[in-house]
C-alpha positions in Angstrom: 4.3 4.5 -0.7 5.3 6.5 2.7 4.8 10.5 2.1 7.7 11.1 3.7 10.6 9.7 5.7 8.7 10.1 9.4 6.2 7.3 7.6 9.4 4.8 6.4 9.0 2.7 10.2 5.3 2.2 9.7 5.8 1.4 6.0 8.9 -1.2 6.9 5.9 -2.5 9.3 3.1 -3.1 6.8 5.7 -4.6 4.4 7.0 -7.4 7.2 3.1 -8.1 7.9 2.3 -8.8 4.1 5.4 -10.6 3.0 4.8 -12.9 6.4 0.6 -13.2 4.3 2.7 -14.7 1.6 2.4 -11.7 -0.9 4.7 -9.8 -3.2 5.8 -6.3 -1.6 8.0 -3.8 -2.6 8.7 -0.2 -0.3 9.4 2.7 -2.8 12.1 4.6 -0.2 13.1 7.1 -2.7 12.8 10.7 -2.1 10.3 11.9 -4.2 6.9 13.6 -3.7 4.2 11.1 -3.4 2.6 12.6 -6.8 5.6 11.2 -8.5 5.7 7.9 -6.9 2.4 7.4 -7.5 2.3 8.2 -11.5 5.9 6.0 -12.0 3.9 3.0 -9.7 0.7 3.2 -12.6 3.1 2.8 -15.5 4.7 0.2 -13.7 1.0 -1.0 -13.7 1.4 -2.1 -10.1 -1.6 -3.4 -9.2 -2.4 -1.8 -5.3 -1.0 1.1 -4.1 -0.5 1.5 -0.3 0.3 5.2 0.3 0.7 6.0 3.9 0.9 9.2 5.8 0.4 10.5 9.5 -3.0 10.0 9.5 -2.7 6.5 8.1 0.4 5.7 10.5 -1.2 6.9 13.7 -4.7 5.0 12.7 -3.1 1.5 11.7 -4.4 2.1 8.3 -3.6 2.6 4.6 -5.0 4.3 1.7 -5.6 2.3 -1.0 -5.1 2.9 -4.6 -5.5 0.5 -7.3 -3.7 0.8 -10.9 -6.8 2.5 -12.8 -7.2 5.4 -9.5 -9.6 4.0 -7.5 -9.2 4.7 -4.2 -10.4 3.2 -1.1 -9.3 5.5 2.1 -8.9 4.3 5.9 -8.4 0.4 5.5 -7.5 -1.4 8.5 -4.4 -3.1 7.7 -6.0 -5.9 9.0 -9.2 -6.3 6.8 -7.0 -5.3 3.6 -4.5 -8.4 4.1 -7.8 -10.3 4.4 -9.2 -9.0 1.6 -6.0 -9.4 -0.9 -5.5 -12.4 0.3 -9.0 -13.5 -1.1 -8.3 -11.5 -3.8 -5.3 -13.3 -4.7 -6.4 -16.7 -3.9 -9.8 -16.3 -6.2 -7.9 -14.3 -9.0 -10.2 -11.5 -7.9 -9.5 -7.6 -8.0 -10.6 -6.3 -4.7 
């Protein structure tokens, strides 16, 4: 979930590096506060959130938010494919 449209090329990069883990992504491009996004993702019930802004873009992380509002700020994108990957592969929440 990119904050806003100067976060789209990052986002677009996180997406190619998870699909290429072998896990289900989608990008929400619309243009709607984040707020929104992220209330229409949890009655979606999508499982993790990925909301990325400058700080997150310039740091090569992500904020993570799971389904039932936990969040986990300033992941690596590195250590959170590792960790979903696990997840996903033990049938394991993070």
């Amino acid at each position: 979930l990119p904050i806003a449209d100067r976060h789209l090329d990052f986002a677009r990069g996180v997406l190619a590096t998870l699909r290429a883990a072998g896990l289900r992504v989608e990008l929400d491009e619309r243009q709607e506060k984040i707020g929104y996004k992220i209330r229409e993702a949890q009655l979606q019930k999508v499982p993790y959130m990925l909301i990325v802004g400058d700080k997150e873009a310039g740091a090569n992380q992500l904020s993570v938010r799971l389904r039932t509002g936990q969040e986990d700020k300033e992941v690596p994108v590195a250590t959170f494919i590792d960790r979903i990957v696990e997840a996903v592969a033990t049938h394991a929440e993070l």
